[in-house]
C-alpha positions as a Markdown table, in Angstrom:
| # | Residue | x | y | z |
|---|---|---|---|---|
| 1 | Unk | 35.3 | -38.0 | -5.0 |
| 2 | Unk | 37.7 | -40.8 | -6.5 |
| 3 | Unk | 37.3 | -39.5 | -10.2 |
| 4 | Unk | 39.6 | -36.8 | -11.4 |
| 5 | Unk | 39.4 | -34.7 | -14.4 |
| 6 | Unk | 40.7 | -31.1 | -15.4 |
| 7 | Unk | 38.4 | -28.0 | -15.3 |
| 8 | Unk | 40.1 | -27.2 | -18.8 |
| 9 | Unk | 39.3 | -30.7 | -20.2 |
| 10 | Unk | 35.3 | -30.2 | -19.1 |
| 11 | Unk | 36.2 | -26.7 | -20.7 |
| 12 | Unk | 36.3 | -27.9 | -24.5 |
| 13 | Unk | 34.1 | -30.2 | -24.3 |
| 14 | Unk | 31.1 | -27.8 | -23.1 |
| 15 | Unk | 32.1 | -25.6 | -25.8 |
| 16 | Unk | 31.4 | -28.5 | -27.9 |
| 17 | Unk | 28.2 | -28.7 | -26.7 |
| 18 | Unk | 26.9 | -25.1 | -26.3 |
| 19 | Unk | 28.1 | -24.5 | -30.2 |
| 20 | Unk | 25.4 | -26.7 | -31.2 |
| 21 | Unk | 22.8 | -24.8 | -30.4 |
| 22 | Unk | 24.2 | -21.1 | -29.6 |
| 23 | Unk | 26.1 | -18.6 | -31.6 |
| 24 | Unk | 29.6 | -17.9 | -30.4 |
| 25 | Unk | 33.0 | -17.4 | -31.7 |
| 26 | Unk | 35.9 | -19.6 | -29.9 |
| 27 | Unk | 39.7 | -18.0 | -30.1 |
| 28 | Unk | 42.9 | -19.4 | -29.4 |
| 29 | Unk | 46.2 | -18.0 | -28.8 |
| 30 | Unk | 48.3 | -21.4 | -30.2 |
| 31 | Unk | 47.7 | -23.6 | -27.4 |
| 32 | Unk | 44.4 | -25.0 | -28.4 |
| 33 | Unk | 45.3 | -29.0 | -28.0 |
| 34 | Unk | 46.3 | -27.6 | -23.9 |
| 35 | Unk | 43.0 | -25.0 | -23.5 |
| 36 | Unk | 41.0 | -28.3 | -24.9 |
| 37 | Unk | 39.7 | -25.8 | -27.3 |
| 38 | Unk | 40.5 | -27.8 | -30.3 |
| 39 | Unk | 37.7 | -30.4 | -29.3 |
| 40 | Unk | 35.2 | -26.9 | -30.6 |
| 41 | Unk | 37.8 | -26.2 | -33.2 |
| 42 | Unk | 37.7 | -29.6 | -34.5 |
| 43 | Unk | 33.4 | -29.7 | -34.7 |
| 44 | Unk | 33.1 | -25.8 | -35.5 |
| 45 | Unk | 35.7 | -24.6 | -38.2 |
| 46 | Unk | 34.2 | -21.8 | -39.2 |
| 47 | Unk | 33.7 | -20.3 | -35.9 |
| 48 | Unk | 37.3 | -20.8 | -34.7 |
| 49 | Unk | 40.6 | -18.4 | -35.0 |
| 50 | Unk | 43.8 | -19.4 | -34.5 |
| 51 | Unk | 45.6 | -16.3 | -33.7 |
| 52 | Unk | 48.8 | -17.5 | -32.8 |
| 53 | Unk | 51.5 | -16.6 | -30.3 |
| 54 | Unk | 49.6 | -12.6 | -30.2 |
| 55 | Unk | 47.4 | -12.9 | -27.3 |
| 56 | Unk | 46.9 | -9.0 | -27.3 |
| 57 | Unk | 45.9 | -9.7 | -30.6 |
| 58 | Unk | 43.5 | -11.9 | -29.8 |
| 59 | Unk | 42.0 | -10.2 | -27.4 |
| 60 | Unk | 41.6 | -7.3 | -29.9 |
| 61 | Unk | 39.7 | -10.1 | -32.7 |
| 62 | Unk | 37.6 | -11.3 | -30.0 |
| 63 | Unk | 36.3 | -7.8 | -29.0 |
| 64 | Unk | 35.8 | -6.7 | -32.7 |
| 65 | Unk | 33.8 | -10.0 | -33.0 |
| 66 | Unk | 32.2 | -9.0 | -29.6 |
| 67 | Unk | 31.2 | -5.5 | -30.7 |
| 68 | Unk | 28.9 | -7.1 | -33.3 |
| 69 | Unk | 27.0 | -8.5 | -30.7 |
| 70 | Unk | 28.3 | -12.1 | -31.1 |
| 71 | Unk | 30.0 | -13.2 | -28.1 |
| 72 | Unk | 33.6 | -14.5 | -28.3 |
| 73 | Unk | 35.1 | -17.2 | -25.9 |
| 74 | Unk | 38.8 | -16.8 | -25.7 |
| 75 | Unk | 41.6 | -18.8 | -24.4 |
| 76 | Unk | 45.5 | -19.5 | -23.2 |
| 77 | Unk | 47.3 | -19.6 | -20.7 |
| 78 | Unk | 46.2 | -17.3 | -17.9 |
| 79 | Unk | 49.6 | -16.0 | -17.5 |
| 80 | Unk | 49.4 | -14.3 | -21.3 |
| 81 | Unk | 45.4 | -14.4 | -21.4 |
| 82 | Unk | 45.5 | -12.2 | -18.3 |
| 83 | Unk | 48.8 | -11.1 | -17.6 |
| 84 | Unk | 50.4 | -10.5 | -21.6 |
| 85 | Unk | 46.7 | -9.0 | -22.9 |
| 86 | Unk | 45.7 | -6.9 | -19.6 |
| 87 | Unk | 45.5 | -3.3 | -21.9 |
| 88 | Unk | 43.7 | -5.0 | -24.4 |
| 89 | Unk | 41.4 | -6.5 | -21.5 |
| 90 | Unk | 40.9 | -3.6 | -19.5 |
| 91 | Unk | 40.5 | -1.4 | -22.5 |
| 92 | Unk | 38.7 | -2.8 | -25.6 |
| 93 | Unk | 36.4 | -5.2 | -23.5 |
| 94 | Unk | 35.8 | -4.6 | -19.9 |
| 95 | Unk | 35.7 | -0.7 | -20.8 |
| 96 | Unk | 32.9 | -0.7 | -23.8 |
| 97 | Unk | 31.3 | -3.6 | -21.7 |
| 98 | Unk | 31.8 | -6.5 | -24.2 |
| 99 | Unk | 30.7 | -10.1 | -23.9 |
| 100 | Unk | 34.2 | -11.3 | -24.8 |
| 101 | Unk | 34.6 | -14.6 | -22.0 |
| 102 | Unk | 38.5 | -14.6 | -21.1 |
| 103 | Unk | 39.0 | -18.5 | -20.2 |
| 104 | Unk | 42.2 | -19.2 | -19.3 |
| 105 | Unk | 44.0 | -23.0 | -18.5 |
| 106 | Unk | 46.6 | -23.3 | -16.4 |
| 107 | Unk | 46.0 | -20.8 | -13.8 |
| 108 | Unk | 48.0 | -21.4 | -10.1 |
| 109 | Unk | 50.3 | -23.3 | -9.2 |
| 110 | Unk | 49.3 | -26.5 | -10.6 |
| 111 | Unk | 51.2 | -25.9 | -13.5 |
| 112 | Unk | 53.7 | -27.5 | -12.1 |
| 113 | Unk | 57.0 | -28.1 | -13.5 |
| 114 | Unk | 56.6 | -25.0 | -16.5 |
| 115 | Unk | 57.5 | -23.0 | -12.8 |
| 116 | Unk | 57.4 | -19.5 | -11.8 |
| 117 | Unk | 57.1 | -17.7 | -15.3 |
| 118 | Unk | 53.8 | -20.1 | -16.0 |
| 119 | Unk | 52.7 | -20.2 | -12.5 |
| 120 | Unk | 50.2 | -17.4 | -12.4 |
| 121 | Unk | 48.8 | -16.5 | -8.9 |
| 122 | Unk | 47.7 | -12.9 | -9.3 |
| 123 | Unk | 44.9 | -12.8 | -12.2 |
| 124 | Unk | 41.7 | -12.9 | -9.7 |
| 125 | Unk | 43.3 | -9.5 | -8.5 |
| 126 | Unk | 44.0 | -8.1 | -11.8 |
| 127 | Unk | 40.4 | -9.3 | -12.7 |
| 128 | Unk | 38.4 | -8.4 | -9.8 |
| 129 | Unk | 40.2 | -4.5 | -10.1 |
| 130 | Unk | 38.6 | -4.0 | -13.1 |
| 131 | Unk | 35.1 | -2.6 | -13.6 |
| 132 | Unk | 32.5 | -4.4 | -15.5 |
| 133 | Unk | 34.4 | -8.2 | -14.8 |
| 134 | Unk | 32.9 | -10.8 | -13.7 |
| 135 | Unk | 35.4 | -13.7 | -12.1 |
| 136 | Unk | 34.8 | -17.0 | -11.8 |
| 137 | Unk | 36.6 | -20.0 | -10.8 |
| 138 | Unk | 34.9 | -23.8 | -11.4 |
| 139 | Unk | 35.5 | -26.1 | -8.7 |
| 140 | Unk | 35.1 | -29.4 | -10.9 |
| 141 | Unk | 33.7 | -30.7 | -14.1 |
| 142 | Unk | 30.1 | -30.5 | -13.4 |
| 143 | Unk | 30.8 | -26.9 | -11.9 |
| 144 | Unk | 32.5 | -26.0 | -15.1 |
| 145 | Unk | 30.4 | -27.3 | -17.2 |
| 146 | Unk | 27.2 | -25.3 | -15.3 |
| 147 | Unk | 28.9 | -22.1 | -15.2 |
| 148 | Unk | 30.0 | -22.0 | -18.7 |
| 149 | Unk | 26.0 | -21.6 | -19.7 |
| 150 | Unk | 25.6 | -18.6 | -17.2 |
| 151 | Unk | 29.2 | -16.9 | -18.6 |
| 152 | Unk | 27.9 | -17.3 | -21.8 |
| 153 | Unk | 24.2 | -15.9 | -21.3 |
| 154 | Unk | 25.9 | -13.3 | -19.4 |
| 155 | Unk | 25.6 | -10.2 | -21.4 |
| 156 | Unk | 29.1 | -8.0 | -20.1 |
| 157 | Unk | 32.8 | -9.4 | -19.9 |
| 158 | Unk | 33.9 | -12.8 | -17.7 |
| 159 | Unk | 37.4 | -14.2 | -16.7 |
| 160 | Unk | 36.8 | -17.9 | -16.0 |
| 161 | Unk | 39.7 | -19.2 | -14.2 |
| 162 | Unk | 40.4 | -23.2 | -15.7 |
| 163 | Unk | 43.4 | -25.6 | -14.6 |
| 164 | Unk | 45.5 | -27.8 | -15.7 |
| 165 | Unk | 45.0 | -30.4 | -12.9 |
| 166 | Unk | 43.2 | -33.0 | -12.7 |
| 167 | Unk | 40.6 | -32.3 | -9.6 |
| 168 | Unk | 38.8 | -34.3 | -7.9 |
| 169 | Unk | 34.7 | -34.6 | -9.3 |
| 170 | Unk | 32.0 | -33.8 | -6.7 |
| 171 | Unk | 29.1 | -32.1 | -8.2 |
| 172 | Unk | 27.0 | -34.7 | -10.4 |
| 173 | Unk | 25.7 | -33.1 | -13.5 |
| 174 | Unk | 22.6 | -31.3 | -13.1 |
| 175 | Unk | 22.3 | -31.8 | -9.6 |
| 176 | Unk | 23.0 | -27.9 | -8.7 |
| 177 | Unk | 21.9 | -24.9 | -9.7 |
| 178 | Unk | 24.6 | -22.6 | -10.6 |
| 179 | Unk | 23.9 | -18.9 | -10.4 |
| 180 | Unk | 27.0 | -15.8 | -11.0 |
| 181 | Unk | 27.3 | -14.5 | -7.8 |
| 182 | Unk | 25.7 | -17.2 | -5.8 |
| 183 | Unk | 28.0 | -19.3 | -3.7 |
| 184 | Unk | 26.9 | -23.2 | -2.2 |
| 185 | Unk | 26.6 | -24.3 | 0.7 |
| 186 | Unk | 28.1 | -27.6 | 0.3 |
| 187 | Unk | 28.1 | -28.6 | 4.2 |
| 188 | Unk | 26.6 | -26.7 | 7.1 |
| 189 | Unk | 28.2 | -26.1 | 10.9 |
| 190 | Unk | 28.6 | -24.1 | 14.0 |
| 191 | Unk | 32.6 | -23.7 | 14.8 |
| 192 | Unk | 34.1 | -22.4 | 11.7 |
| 193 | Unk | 33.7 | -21.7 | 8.1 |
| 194 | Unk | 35.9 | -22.8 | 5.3 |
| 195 | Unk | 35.5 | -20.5 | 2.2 |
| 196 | Unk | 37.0 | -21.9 | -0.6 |
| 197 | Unk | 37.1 | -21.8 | -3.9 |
| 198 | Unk | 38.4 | -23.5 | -7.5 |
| 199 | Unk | 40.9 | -27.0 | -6.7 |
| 200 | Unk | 40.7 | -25.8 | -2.6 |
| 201 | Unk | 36.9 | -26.6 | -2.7 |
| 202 | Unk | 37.8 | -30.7 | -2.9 |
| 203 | Unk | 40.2 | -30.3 | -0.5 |
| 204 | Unk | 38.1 | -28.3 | 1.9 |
| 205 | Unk | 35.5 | -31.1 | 2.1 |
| 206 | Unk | 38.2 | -33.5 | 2.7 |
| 207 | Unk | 39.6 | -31.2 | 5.3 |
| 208 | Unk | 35.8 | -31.1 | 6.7 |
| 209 | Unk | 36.0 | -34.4 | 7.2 |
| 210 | Unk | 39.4 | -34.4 | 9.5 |
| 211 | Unk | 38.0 | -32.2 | 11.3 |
| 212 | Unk | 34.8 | -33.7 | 12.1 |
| 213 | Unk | 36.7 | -36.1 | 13.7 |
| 214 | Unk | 38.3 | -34.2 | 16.3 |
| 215 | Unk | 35.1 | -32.5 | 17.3 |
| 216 | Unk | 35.2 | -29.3 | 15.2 |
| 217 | Unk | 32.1 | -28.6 | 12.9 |
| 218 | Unk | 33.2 | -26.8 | 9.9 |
| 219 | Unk | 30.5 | -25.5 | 7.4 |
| 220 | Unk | 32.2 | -25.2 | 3.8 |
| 221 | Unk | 31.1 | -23.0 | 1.1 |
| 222 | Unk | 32.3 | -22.8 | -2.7 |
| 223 | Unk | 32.6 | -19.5 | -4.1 |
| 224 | Unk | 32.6 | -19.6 | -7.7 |
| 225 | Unk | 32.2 | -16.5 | -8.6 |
| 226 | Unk | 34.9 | -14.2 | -6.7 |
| 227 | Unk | 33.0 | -11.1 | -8.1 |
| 228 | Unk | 30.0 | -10.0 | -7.6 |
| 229 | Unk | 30.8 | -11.8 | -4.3 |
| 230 | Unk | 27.5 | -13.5 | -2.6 |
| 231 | Unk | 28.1 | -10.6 | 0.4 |
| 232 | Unk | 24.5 | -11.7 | 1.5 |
| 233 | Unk | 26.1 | -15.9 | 2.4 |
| 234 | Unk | 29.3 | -14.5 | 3.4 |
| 235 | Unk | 27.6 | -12.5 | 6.4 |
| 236 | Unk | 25.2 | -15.0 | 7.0 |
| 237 | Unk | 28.3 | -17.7 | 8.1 |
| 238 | Unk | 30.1 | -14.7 | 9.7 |
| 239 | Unk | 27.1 | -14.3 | 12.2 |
| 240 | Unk | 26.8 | -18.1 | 12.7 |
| 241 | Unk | 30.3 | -19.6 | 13.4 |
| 242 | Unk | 32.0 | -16.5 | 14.0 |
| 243 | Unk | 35.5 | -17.8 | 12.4 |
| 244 | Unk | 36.0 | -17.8 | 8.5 |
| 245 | Unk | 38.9 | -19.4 | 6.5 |
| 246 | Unk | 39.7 | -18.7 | 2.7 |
| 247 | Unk | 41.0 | -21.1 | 0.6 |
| 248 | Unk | 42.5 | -20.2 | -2.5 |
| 249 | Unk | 45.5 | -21.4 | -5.2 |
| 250 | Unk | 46.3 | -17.9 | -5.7 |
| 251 | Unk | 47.8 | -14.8 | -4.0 |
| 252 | Unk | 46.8 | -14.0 | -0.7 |
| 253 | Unk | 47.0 | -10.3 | -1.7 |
| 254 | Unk | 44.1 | -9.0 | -3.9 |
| 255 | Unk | 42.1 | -12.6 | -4.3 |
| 256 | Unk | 39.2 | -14.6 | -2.8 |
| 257 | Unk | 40.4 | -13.7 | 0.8 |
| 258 | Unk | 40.3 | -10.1 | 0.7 |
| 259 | Unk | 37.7 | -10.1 | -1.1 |
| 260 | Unk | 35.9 | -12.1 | 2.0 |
| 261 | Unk | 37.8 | -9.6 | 4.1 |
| 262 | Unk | 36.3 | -6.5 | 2.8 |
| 263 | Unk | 32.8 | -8.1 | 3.7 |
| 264 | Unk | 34.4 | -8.7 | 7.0 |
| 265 | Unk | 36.0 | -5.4 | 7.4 |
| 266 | Unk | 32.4 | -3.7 | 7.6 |
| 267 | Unk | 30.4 | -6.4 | 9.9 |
| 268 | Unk | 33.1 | -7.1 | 12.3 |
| 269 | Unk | 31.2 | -10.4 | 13.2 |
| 270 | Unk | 33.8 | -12.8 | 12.4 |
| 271 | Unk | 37.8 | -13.8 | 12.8 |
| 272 | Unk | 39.8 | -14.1 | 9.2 |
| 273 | Unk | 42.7 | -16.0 | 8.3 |
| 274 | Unk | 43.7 | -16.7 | 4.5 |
| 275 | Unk | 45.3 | -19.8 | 2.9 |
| 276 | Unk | 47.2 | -19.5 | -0.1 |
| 277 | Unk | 50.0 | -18.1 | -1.7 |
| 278 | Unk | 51.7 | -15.9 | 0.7 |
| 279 | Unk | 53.2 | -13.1 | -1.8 |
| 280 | Unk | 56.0 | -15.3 | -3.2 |
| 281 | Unk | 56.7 | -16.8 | -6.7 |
| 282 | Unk | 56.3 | -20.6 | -7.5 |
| 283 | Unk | 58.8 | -22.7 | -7.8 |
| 284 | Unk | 59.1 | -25.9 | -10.7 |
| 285 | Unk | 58.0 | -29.3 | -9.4 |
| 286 | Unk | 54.7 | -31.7 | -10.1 |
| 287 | Unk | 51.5 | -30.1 | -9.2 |
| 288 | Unk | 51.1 | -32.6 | -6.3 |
| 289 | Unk | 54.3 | -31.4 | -4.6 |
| 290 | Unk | 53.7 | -28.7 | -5.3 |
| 291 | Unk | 49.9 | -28.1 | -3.3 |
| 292 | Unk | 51.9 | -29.9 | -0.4 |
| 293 | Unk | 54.9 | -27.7 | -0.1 |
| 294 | Unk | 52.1 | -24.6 | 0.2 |
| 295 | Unk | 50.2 | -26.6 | 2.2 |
| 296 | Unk | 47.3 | -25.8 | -0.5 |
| 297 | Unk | 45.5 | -29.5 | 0.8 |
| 298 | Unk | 42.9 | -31.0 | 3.2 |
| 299 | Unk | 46.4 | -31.4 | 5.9 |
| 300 | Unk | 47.3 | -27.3 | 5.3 |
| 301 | Unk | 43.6 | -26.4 | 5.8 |
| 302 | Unk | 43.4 | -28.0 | 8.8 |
| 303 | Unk | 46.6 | -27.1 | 10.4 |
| 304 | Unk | 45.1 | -23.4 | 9.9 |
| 305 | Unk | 42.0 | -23.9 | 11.2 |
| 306 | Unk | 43.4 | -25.7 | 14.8 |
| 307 | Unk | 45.2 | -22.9 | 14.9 |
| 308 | Unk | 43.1 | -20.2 | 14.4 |
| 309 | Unk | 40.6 | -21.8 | 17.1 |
| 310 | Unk | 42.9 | -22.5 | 19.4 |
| 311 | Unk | 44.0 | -18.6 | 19.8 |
């Protein structure tokens, strides 16, 4: 896992790619050298809009485009992609059903130093509320660049959550088959379960591996898609190690852990604690720091997990 590189970064450049060969509009809110969507822009011209600082706006072009039956990828920041455009989101494409894919950069707190007004940690709960979305959050490169295919053959609405940090690169291309609403199995065990998903998927592993050597077998599963949540894996590693762990750079409130606990709420086969953001605003500093001070790392999973066996 030593190579690093941006979900937004393998963003553009799958764009790239799938433009050759598919037909889809690409929007851009005026940030399309940080979405990476001016690599698609730069190749593809004609099928690229520019609609300035108006992301309701955009929103509102890319379901028009949408409702022709051309989907429409578009992209800012997730907190004015998600959090400036909800209306338009909620009612000109998740509504009528549209294949409009809302893909976001610079979702969490890996922002970094733009700080609390940037730092958006609520969007997978304002997504998964609405009817008709499908959420997803890449944990890498490869991941993104997989998942993009299925968004894109995916005939209703997606949020695709992308970051501005550079993460570290586990999947190799092509080696995994990436389903909506199938969560991996990236390692197996009998103690606990570490549910992560996005950036907290590297540091799971990592964590896996601290813990392995103090004796405690941790299974770890990436969740990419947050909804339709793979219920069916999620009860599966309920039953078998009986303790579950989220891992998230979001909210605790309304993300991947209540989602998980909802599941958990009807089997009552399993303990639950959630990692992540616990209902605070950010604060400006590097990303780095940043993960640390939340204890959104391999050290802050494992702290949890001790404790939450040791009970």
């Amino acid at each position: 896992m030593a190579d690093k590189k941006a979900t937004r970064e393998s963003y553009g450049k799958a764009l790239a790619e799938l433009g050759e060969n598919n037909d889809f509009y690409v929007l851009d809110a005026d940030l399309s050298g940080s979405t990476q969507t001016a690599i698609f822009a730069k190749k593809f011209p004609d099928r690229f809009f520019n609609c300035g600082i108006a992301e309701e706006n955009m929103i509102s072009v890319a379901a028009g485009i949408a409702a022709t039956g051309t989907p429409a990828f578009a992209s800012s920041f997730a907190m004015f992609a998600c959090g400036r455009a909800f209306e338009q989101i909620r009612n000109s494409v998740a509504y009528p059903q549209l294949p409009v894919k809302i893909c976001p950069s610079h979702a969490g707190i890996t922002v970094g130093e733009d700080g609390a007004t940037h730092q958006f940690c609520e969007d997978i709960a304002i997504m998964r509320a609405l009817p008709n979305m499908t959420v997803v959050c890449p944990a890498d490169s490869a991941s993104t660049e997989a998942l993009l295919e299925e968004v894109l053959k995916h005939e209703g609405p997606v949020y695709m959550r992308l970051g501005r940090f550079a993460v570290p690169q586990f999947y190799a291309r092509g080696e995994r088959e990436f389903k909506l609403g199938k969560g991996i199995v990236l390692a197996d065990g009998k103690d606990i379960t570490i549910v992560a998903t996005g950036i907290m998927v590297a540091a799971a592993m990592e964590a896996r591996a601290a813990l392995a050597a103090d004796g405690i077998d941790a299974a770890v599963i990436d969740i990419h898609t947050i909804k339709p949540l793979d219920e069916k894996l999620i009860k599966e590693y309920a039953e078998k190690t009986g303790n579950i762990i989220t891992a998230e750079e979001h909210s605790v409130i309304g993300g991947l852990g209540d989602a998980v606990a909802s599941v958990l709420a009807e089997t009552g086969n399993a303990k639950l604690t959630k990692l992540g953001i616990n209902d605070v605003f950010g604060t400006s500093a590097p990303a780095g720091v940043l993960l640390e001070h939340y204890q959104l790392n391999a050290a802050g999973i494992v702290k949890r997990v001790k404790a939450m066996l040791n009970k």
